[in-house]
C-alpha positions as CSV (number, residue, x, y, z in Angstrom):
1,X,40.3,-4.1,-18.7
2,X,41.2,-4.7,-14.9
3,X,38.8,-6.7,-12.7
4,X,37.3,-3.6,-10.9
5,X,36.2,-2.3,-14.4
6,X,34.8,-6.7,-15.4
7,X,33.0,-6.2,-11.8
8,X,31.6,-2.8,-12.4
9,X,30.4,-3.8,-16.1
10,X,28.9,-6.9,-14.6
11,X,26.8,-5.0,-11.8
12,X,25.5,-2.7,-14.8
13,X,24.8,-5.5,-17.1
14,X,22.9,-7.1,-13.9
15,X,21.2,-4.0,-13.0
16,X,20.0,-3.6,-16.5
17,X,18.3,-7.3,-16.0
18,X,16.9,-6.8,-13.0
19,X,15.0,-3.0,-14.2
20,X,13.8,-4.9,-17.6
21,X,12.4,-7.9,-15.0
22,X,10.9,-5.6,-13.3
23,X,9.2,-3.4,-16.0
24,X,8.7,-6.9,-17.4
25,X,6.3,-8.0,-14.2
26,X,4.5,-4.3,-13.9
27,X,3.5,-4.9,-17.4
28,X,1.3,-7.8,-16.2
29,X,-1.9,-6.0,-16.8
30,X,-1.2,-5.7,-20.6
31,X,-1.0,-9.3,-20.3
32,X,-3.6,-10.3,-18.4
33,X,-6.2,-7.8,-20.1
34,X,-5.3,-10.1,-23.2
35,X,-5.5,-13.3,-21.3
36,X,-8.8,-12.8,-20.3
37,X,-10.0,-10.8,-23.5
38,X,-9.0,-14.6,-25.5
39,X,-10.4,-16.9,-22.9
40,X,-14.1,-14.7,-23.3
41,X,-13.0,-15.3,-27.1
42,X,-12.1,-19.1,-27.3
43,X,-15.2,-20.2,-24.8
44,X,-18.1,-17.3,-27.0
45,X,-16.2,-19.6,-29.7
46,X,-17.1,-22.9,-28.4
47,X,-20.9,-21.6,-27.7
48,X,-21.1,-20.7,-30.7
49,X,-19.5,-23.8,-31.8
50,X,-22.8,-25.7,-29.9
51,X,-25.0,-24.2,-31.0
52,X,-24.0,-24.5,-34.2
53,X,-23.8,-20.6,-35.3
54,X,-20.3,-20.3,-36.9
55,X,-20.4,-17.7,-39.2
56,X,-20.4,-15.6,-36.0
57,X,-16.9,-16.3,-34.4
58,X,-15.2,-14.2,-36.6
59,X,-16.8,-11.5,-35.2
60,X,-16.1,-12.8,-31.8
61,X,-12.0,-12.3,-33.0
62,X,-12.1,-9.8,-34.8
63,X,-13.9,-7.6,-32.2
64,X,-11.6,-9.0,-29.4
65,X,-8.4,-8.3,-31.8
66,X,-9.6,-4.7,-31.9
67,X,-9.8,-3.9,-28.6
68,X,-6.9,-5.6,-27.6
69,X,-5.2,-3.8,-29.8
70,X,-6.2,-0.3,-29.0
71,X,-5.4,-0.9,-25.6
72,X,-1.7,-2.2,-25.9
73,X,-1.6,1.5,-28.0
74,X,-2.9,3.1,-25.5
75,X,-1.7,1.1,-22.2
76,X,2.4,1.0,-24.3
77,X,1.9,4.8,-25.1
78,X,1.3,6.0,-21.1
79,X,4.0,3.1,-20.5
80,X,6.7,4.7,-22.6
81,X,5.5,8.1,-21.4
82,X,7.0,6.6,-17.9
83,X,9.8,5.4,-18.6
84,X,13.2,6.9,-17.8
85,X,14.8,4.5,-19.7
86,X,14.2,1.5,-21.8
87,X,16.8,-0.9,-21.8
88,X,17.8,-3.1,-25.1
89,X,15.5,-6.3,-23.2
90,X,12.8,-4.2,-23.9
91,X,12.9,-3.0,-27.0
92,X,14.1,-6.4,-27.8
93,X,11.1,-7.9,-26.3
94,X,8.7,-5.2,-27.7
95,X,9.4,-6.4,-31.5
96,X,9.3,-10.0,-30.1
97,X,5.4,-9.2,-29.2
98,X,4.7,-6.9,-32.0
99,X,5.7,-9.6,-34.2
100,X,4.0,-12.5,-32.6
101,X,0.5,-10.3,-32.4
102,X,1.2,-10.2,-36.0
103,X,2.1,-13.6,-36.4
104,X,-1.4,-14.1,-34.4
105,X,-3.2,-12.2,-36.4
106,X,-1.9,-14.4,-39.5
107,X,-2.9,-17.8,-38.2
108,X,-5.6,-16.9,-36.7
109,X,-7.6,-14.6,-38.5
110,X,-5.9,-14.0,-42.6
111,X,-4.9,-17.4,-43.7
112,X,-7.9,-19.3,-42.4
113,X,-10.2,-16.3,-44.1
114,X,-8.4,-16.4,-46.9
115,X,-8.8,-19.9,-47.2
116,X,-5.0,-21.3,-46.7
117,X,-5.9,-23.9,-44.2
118,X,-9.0,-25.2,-42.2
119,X,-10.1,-22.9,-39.0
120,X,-9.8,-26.5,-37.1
121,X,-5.9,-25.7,-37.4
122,X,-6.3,-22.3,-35.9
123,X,-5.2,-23.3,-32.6
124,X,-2.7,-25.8,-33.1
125,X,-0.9,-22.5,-34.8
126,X,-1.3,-20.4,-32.5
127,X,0.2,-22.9,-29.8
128,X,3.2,-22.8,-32.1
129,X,3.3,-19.1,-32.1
130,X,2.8,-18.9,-28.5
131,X,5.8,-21.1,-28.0
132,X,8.0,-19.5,-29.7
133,X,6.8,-16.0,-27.9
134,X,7.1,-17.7,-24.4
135,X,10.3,-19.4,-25.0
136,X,12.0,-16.0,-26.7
137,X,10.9,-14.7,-23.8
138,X,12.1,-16.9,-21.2
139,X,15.7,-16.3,-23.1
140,X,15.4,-11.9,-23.1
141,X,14.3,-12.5,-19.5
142,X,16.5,-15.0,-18.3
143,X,13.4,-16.4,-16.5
144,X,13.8,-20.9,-17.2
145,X,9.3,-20.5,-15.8
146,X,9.0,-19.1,-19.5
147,X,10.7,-21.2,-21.8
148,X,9.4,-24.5,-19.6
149,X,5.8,-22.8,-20.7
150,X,7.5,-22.3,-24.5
151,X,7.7,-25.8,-24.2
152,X,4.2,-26.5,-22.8
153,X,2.9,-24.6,-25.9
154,X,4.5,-27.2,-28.2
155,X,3.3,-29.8,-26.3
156,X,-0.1,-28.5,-26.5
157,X,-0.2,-27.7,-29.8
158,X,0.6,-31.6,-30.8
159,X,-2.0,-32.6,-28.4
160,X,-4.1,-30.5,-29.9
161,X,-4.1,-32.3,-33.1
162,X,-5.7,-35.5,-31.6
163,X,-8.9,-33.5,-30.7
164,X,-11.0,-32.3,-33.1
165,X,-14.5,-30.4,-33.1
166,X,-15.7,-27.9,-30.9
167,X,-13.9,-30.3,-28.0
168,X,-10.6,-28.5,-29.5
169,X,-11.7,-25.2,-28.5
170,X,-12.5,-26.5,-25.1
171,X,-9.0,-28.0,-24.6
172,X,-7.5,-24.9,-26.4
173,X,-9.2,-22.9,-23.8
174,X,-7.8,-25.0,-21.4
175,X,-4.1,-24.7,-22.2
176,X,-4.9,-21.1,-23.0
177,X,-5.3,-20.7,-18.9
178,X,-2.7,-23.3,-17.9
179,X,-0.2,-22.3,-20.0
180,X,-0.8,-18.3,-20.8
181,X,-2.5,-16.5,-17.7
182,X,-1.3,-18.6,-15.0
183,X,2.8,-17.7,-15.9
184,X,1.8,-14.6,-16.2
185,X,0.2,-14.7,-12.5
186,X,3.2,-16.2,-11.2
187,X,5.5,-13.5,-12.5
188,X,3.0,-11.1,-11.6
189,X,3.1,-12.9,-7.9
190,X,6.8,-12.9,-7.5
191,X,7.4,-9.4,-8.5
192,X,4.7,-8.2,-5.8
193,X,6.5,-10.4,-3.6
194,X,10.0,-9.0,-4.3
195,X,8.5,-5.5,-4.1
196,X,7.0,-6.0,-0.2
197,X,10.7,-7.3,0.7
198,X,11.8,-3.9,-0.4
């Protein structure tokens, strides 16, 4: 391989990064929609927490599972439909989240039901989830604002453990903003931003 042939493979590979990015940061509203589907979730969850009515927050999840759910179908279906091309990112990335909503839907809803573990542990799992999906992320990306939130995650999910009660939820919530919806609406920020200088 002579160096024009390294240079030109280079400026694909590079190119390839910069569409996945891209599709990466227009994709914000699948994330947000579920950023602000949980938050509704977590604080219904901590009312419902004060006033003392648990046997109701399952519905609270598993309602806000379902929708979210039918509208990453339906939001990924019109997505692929507009796609010229999906790069290996992507598809990489796609079976990253596919397998963290499952991993979600695991320790959040099936185990605790199920009766594997308290529903006070719910969150710390999740954090440990949400780590992992943010830090895989950050490396498919090459984007260092995702894994330092990967780390935040893990972080959070060992503070986590030194609340307890409905004050979890609260701080849960919390992180849930800090470290979930505001990368996202930074990403989401800078690709605008990058887009205008176009």
């Amino acid at each position: 391989m002579n160096d024009d042939q390294a240079r030109e493979d280079i400026r694909i590979i590079k190119d390839m990064l910069d569409r996945t990015r891209r599709a990466a940061s227009e994709s914000g509203t699948l994330f947000i929609v579920w950023g602000v589907l949980i938050t509704l979730a977590l604080l219904g969850t901590w009312v419902l927490g004060l006033l003392k009515a648990y046997r109701w927050e399952w519905a609270v999840w598993v309602g806000v599972t379902v929708v979210g759910w039918v509208f990453s179908a339906v939001y990924g279906y019109r997505q692929d439909r507009k796609a010229a091309v999906t790069t290996y990112t992507q598809i990489a990335a796609r079976h990253l989240y596919i397998a963290c909503g499952a991993g979600f839907l695991l320790v959040g809803i099936a185990l605790p039901r199920l009766g594997a573990y308290s529903y006070e542990a719910i969150s710390i799992l999740v954090s440990v989830v949400s780590g992992i999906l943010f830090f895989v992320m950050g490396g498919l990306y090459e984007w260092s604002l995702l894994r330092v939130f990967g780390l935040v995650w893990w972080a959070g999910a060992l503070g986590l453990v030194l609340v307890k009660g409905n004050d979890r939820i609260l701080l849960y919530a919390v992180l849930f903003i800090v470290a979930y919806l505001l990368p996202i609406c930074i990403l989401r920020a800078k690709h605008k931003r990058e887009q205008t200088r176009k």
